[in-house]
DRENSE-88250 format. One record per residue (C-alpha): x, y, z; residue in one letter. Coordinates in steps of 0.2 Angstrom, whole numbers, padded with zeros to 4 digits, always signed. Layout:
BEGIN
XYZA;...
END
This chain:
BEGIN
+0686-0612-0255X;+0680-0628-0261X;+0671-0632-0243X;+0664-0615-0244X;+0655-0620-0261X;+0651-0637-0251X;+0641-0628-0238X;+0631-0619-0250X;+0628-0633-0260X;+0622-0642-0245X;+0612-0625-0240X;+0604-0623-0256X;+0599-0643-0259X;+0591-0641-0241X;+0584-0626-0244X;+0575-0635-0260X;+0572-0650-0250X;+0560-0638-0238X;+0549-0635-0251X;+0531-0643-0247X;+0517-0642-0255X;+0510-0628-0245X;+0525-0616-0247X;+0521-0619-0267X;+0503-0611-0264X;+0511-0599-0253X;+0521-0592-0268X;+0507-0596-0279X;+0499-0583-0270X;+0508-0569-0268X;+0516-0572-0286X;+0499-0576-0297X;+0491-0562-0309X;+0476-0569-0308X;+0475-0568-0290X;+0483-0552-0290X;+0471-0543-0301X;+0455-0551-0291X;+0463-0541-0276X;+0467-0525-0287X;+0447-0526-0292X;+0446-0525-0270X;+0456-0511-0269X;+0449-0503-0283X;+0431-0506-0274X;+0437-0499-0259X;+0440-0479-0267X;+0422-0480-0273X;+0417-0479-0254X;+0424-0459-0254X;+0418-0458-0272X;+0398-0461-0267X;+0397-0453-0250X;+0406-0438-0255X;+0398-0420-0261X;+0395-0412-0277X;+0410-0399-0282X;+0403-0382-0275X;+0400-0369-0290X;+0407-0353-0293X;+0398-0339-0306X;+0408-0323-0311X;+0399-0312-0320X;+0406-0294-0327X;+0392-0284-0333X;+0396-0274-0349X;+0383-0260-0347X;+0383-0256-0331X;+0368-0255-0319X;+0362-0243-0310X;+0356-0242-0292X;+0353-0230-0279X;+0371-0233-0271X;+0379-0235-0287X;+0382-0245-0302X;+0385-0264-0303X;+0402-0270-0310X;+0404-0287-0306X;+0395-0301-0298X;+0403-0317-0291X;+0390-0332-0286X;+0396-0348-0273X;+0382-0361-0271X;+0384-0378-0263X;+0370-0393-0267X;+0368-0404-0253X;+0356-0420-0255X;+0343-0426-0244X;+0348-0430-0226X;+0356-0448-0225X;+0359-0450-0244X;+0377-0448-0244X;+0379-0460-0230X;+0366-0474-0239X;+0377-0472-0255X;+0393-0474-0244X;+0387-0491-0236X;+0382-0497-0253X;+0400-0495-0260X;+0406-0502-0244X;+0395-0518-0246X;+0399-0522-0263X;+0420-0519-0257X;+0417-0530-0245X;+0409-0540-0257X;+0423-0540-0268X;+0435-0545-0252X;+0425-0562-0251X;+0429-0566-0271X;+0446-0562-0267X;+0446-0575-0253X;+0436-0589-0265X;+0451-0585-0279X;+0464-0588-0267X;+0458-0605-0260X;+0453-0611-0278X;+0469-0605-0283X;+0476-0615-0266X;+0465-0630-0276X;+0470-0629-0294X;+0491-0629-0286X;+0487-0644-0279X;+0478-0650-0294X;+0496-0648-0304X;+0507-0656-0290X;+0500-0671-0288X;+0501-0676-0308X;+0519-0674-0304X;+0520-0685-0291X;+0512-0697-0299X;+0524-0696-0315X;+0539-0698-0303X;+0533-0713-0297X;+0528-0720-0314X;+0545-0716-0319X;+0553-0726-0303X;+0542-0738-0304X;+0547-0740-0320X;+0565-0741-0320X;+0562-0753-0304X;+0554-0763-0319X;+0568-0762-0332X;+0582-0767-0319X;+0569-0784-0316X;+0568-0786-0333X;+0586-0786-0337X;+0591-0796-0324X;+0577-0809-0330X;+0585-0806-0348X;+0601-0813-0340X;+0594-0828-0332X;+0584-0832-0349X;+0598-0831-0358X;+0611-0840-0346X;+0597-0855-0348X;+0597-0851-0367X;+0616-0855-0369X;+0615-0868-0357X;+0602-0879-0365X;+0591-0878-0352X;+0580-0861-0358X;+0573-0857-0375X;+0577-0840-0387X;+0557-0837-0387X;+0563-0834-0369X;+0575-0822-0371X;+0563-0813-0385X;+0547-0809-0374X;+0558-0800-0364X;+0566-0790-0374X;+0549-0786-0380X;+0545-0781-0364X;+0560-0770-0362X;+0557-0761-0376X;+0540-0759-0371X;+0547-0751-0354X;+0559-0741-0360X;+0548-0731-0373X;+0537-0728-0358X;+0550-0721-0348X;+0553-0711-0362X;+0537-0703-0365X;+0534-0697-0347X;+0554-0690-0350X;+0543-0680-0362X;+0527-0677-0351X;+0535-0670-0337X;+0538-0654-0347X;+0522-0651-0352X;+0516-0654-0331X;+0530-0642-0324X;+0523-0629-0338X;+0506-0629-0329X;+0513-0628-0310X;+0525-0616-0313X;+0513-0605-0324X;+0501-0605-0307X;+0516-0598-0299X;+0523-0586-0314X;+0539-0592-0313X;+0549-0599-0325X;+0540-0613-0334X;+0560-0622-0331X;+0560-0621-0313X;+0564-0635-0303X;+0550-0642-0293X;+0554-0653-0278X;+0539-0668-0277X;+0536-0678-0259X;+0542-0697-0262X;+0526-0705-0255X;+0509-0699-0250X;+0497-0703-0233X;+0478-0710-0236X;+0471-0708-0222X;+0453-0706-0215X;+0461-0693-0199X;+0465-0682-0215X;+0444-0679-0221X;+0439-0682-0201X;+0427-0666-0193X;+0427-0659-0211X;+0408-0652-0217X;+0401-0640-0227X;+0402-0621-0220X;+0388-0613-0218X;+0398-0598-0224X;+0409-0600-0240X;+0416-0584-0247X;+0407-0588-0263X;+0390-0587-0252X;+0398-0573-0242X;+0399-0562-0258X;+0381-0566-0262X;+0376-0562-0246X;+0384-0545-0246X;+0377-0539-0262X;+0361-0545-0259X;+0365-0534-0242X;+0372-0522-0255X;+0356-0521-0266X;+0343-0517-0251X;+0355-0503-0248X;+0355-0496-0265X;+0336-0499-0267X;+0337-0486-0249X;+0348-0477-0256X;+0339-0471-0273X;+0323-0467-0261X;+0334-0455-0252X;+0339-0447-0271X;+0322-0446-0276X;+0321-0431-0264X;+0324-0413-0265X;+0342-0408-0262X;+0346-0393-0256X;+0357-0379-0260X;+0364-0365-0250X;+0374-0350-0259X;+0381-0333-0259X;+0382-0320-0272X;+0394-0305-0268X;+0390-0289-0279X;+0404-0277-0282X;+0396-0258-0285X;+0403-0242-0289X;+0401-0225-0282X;+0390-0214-0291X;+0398-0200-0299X;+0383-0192-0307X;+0377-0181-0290X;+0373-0164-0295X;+0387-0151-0287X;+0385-0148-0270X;+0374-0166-0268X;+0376-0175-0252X;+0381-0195-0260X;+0368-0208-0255X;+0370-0216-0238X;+0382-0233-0241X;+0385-0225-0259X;+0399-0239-0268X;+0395-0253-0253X;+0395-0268-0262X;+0382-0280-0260X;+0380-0297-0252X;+0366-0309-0254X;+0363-0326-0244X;+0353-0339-0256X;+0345-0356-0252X;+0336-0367-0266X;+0329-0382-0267X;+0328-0397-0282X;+0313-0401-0287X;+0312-0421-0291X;+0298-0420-0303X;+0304-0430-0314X;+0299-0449-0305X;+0304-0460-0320X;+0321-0463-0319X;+0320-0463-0297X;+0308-0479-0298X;+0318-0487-0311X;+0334-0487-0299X;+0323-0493-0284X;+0316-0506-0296X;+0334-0512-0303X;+0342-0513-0283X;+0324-0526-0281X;+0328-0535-0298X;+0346-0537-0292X;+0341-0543-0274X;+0331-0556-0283X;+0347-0561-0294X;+0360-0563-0282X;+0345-0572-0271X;+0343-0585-0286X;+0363-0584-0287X;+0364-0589-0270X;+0355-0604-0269X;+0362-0610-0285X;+0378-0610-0275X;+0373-0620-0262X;+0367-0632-0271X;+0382-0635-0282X;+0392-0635-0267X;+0383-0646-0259X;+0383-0656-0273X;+0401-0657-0275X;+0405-0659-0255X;+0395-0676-0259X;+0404-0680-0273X;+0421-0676-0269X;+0416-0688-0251X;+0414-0703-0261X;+0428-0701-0273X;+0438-0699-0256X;+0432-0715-0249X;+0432-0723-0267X;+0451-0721-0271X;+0454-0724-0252X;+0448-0742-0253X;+0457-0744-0271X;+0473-0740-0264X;+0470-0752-0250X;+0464-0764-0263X;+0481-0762-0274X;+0490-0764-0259X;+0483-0779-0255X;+0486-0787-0271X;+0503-0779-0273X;+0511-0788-0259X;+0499-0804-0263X;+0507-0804-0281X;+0525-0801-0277X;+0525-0817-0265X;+0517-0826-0281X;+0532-0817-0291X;+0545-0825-0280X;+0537-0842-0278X;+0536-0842-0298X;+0554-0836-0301X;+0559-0850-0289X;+0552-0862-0298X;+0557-0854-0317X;+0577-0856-0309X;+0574-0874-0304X;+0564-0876-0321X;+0548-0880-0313X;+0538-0866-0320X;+0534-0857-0336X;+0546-0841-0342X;+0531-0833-0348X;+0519-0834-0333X;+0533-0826-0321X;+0535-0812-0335X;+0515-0810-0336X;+0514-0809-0314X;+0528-0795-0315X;+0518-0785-0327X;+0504-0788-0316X;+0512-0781-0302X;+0517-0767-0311X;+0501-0762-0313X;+0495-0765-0298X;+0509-0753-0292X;+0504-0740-0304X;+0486-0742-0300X;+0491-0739-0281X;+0501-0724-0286X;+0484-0717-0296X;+0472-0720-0282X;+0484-0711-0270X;+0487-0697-0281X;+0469-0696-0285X;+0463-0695-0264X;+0475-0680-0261X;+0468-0672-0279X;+0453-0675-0271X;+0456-0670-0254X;+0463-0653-0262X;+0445-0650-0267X;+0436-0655-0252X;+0448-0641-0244X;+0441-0629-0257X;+0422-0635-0257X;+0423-0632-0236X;+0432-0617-0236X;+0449-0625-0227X;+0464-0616-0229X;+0481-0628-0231X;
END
């Protein structure tokens, strides 16, 4: 039994461990209301397509006449009346097209909520990435610290070291710990925000990479699209205007109605005795109708064709206000790209530079040929310049998220 609970463990921690940033998205995704009601708002598009290209519901008269009247064949009971309006040729299928445009329209904001969604995932996980590594970088500290404290005061007791030694770093501990502490406490807060972007439990366990690549091969053959879907939505209802501007000149002309009315008559009783009856005396009556609408009233026609231009003009000036803020954030989110790349190779640099000066200093400390308080200032240098490593890289994937997002490239 107990190697059976082994295995599952083992199943389930690797099943954890398989969790990568893109799977997160993935669940993101298929999990997210947000996302999920931009796609409903599609679907719901997609029913006005039958909704505009269908007819009008047919009508139907009964009429039951309370004196009756008289004809030649006999008196007139009821009438019943079908009529069918039918617009101008090619209207339905203009106001089809229209609705279709604007669904498909509807499509491309789906696909641009999806990838920013994709974006603001990424966004969320790298901040935890970055807190991990604080937090290890941290307790790498602490463990230094301590076993400088040692040292300190081993040379305190023997003589050869000073208490002001053994003070500063215990100063710096304390320091260190409280840090530790308050990204205990900000890590909450962070896993609240990615696991809301999934709509899972804000508790959820979320399973961080340990290091992260900068690398030019990552941004290399990347450019701005021609087609975003936020330019692609534009496009289709500007597409979708032009149509409807069509389609309201196809509504400003007659429609046309075809009908029937059907006529239930009576035989005659009032023939004088002996009276041959009327020839077709009691046949009912049927009557074929055709009218026609007369658009007279041009007011409210040129308004809708002057509305689809107006809007044409709209999602036009919408469109280019696109481009250029894409444009302008394809350039922006370059050079922060190339910006934090040289930083993390500039904090690499003087990481590695700074711990030989650690380890040369500390040398010379335990031979008491150098100064406690320099090799405690180096180390805190080094810890930043670790931190600062860990920002730049943290902040070229964050970056990298968006340049993904601003290009249209799907993890």
């Amino acid at each position: 039994m107990k190697s059976i609970i082994y295995i599952i463990l083992i199943l389930a921690a690797g099943a954890i461990q398989a969790q990568t940033l893109e799977e997160y998205q993935q669940m993101a995704a298929e999990n997210n209301p947000g996302l999920k009601a931009t796609h409903k708002a599609f679907e719901a598009a997609l029913e006005q397509v039958s909704q505009a290209s269908g007819l009008q519901d047919p009508n139907l008269t009964v009429s039951a006449f309370g004196q009756m009247i008289e004809t030649r064949v006999g008196p007139q009971r009821a009438r019943f009346s079908l009529s069918q309006m039918f617009p101008w040729f090619g209207t339905l299928k203009a106001q089809g097209h229209v609705a279709a445009l604007m669904a498909e329209s509807k499509y491309q904001a789906f696909l641009d909520e999806r990838n920013r969604l994709y974006y603001q995932v990424a966004a969320a996980y790298y901040p935890l990435y970055e807190l991990n590594a604080f937090k290890t970088i941290e307790a790498d500290n602490i463990r230094l610290l301590e076993s400088y404290k040692a040292i300190a005061t081993a040379k305190f007791s023997s003589g050869s070291g000073t208490m002001v030694d053994v003070l500063r770093v215990d100063i710096m501990l304390q320091s260190a710990n409280t840090r530790l502490t308050i990204l205990d406490k900000e890590e909450a807060s962070l896993k609240t925000a990615f696991n809301n972007l999934l709509n899972r439990d804000i508790g959820e366990d979320i399973v961080v990479i340990d290091s992260l690549a900068v690398d030019d091969a990552l941004t290399a053959g990347d450019s701005l699209p021609s087609t975003h879907p936020r330019i692609a939505e534009l496009e289709l209802k500007i597409e979708g205007s032009q149509a409807a501007e069509y389609a309201a000149r196809k509504q400003g002309l007659p429609k046309l109605g075809v009908g029937l009315d059907y006529i239930i008559v009576g035989e005659r009783t009032d023939l004088a005795a002996g009276a041959a009856p009327p020839a077709d005396n009691g046949k009912d009556a049927i009557m074929p109708m055709v009218s026609v609408s007369l658009p007279v009233f041009r007011k409210k026609y040129r308004a809708a064709v002057k509305e689809a231009q107006l809007m044409q003009e709209s999602y036009a000036f919408q469109k280019q206000a696109t481009v250029n803020a894409l444009a302008t954030d394809y350039e922006v989110t370059r050079f922060e790209l190339a910006q934090q790349r040289e930083l993390v190779g500039l904090y690499e640099g003087q990481s590695t530079q700074t711990d030989r000066m650690l380890e040369l200093l500390f040398t010379a400390y335990s031979n008491s040929e150098a100064d406690f308080e320099e090799v405690l200032a180096t180390q805190q240098q080094l810890l930043q310049y670790r931190k600062m490593k860990v920002e730049a890289a943290a902040a070229y994937q964050a970056a990298l998220a968006k340049l993904y997002y601003v290009t249209a490239k799907v993890y």
